[in-house]
N, C-alpha and C positions, 0 to 999 in steps of 0.2 A: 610618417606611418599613416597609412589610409584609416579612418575611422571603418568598424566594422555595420554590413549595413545588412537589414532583415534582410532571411530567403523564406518563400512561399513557393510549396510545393503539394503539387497532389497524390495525396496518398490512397493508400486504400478505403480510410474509413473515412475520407472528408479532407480538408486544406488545412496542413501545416505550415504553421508558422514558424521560426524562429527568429528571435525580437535579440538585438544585444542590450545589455544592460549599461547604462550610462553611467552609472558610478562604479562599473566596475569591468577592469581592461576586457576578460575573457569569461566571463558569464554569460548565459543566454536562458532567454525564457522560452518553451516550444508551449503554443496551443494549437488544438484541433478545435476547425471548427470556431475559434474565438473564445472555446473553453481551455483556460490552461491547466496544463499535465502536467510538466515539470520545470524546475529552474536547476540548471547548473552551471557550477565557478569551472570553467577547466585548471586555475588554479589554486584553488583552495576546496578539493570536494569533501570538506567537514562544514563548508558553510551552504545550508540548509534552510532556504528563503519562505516552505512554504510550513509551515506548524505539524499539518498533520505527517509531512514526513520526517521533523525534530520525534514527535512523538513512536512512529515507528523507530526511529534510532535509536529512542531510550529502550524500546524491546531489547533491540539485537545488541548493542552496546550492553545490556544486564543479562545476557545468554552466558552460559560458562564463565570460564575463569577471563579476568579481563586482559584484554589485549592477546591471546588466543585466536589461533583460525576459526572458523566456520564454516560446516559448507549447509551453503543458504542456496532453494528455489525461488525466481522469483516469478512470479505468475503476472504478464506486465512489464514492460520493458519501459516505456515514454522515453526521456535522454539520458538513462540508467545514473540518475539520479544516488539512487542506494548500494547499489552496487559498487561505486565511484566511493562511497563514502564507509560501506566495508570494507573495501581496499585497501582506503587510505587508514582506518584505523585497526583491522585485523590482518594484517600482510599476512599470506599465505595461505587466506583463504580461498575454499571454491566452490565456485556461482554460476549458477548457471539461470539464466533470462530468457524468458519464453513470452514471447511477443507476437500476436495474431495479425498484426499489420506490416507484411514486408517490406513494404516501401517507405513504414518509415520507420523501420529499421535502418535502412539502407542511408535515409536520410540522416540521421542520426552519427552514424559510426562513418560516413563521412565527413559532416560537418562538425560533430564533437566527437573527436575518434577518441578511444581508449587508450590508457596510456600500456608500454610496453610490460609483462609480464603480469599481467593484472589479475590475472585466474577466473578473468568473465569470460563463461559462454555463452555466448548470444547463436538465436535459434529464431524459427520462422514457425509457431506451431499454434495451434488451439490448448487454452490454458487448461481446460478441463481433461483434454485430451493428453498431453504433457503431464498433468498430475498422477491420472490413472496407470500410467505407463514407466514412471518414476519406480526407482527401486525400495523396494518397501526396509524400513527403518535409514533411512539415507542421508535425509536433511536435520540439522538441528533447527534448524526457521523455515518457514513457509514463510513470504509475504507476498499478500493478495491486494493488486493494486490496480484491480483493470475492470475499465470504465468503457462500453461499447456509445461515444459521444459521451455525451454523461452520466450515464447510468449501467449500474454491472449486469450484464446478461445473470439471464435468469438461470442458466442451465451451473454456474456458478453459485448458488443462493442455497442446494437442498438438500436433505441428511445425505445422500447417496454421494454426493460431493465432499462434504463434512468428511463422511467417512473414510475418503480415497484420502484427503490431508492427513489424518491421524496416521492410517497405514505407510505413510511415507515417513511421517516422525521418527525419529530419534526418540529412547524414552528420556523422560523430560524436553524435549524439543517442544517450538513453540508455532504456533500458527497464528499471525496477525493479519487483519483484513486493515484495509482503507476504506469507509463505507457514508452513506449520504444522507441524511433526512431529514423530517421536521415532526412537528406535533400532528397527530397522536402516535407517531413512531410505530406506524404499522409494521412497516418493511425492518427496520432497526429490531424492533422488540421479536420477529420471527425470527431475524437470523441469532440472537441469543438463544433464542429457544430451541434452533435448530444444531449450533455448534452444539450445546448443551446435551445431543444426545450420544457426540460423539469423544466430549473431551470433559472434565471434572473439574475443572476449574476455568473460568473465567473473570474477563475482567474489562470495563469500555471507558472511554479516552476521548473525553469532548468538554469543549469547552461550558461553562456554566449554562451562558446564555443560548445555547444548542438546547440542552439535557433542559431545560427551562420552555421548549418549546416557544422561545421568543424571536428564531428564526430558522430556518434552512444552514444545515451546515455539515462539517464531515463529523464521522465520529469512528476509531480505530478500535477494533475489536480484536482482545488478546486470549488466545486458548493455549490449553496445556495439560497434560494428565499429571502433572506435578505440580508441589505450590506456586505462584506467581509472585514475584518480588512487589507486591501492591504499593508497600511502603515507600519503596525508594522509587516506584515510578509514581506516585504521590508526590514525591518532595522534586523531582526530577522536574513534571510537566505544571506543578504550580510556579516555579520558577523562570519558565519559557516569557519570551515578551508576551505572548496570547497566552496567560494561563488557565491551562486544564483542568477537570477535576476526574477524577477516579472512583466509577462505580463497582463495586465487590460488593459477596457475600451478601445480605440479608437485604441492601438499597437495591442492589441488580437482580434479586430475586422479586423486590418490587414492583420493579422496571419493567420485568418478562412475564408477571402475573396473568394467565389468562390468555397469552400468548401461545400457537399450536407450530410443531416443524412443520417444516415444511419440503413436500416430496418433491422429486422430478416432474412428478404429473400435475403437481400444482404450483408449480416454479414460476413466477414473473420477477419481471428485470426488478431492478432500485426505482426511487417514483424518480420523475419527470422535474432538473429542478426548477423553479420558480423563473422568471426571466429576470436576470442581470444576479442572477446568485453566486455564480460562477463567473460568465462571459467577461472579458475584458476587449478593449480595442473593435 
């Protein structure tokens, strides 16, 4: 059997890659750019290589009753990573994947195509655009996971945006971002301040040494007009091989002191990360 070997393609927003993984038959890591997006098992999609998307799975994995369908938007496609991994753990769910890069789309769903009756829809659309147009109370999960290179468009970031995710919720449905920074958590500490105007509880999902301002890293941001399981996503993502720690209540109220939302008219992207923060190869 032929060893599997990288394809590089160009895409819309810059050069994909997809790397196979050597320990593992049917795995594949995709970067854009030399930033990487996502990894997946085409045979095992509950293994889950990069953290901050273990930590999104403890969201959606603690949404309803367990082992229960969902129907999840995802905002953000890369090699449908989560979607793959809702499948496999809530069969008869349905998803649908809105991805602003067609081509690598295309690149994707041929080289890791989906498995048969998966209940993913995949789509060619602008995420903001796609969220506004969503039917209102629809999805029990939002998850925001799109990075224009490495950084979230701005038109993504502002209460007006915030807003349109709420109106799409489900009551108690949840809304998780994937998101990026460092000290002094300018851009991090708006968008709490800015979910905040739209949903009543919140809660963010970074590793110690992040929240420590001791370097550049992701941090996942979780809303909801209902309580949020803190606890057992506490005991959940300290337990992760990178473990996390869990800001709520009166330390995240700390964390956002002094922080303003932030509108459309004042909307810029996620900062710029640092060089080799990200990039690999």
């Amino acid at each position: 059997m032929d060893e599997p070997i990288p394809v590089i393609r160009d895409v819309d927003h810059g050069t994909a890659k997809l790397m196979p993984d050597v320990d593992r038959p049917r795995a594949w890591l995709l970067t854009v750019d030399g930033s990487p997006q996502s990894y997946v098992d085409l045979d095992d999609p509950t293994h889950l290589e990069f953290e901050y998307a273990r930590r999104l799975a403890h969201v959606l994995e603690l949404t309803g009753a367990p082992g229960t369908p969902l129907d999840v938007l995802h905002l953000g496609g890369g090699a449908l990573t989560l979607p793959r991994f809702v499948a496999a753990v809530r069969p008869g769910s349905r998803q649908e994947v809105v991805e602003a890069d067609g081509k690598l789309l295309e690149l994707v769903t041929e080289r890791l195509p989906l498995p048969a009756g998966s209940g993913i829809a995949v789509r060619r659309a602008d995420a903001r655009t796609a969220l506004e147009a969503a039917p209102e109370a629809s999805a029990d999960v939002i998850v925001a996971d799109v990075f224009g290179g490495a950084r979230v468009p701005a038109h993504l970031t502002s209460v007006e945006y915030a807003r349109a995710a709420a109106r799409a919720l489900r009551r108690g449905g949840r809304y998780t971002a994937n998101l990026a920074d460092s000290a002094p958590f300018t851009f991090l500490r708006s968008q709490v301040a800015t979910l905040r105007t739209a949903f009543a509880h919140l809660c963010l999902i970074a590793e110690p040494a992040v929240l420590r301002g001791r370097r550049f890293g992701n941090a996942v941001l979780v809303a909801s007009d209902d309580e949020l399981p803190v606890d057992e996503l506490a005991r959940r993502t300290a337990a992760d091989t990178f473990p996390a720690r869990v800001e709520h209540g009166a330390a995240l109220e700390r964390f956002v002191q002094g922080a303003a939302p932030v509108r459309d008219v004042d909307a810029v992207p996620s900062p710029e990360p640092p060089g080799g923060a990200f990039s690999i190869g």
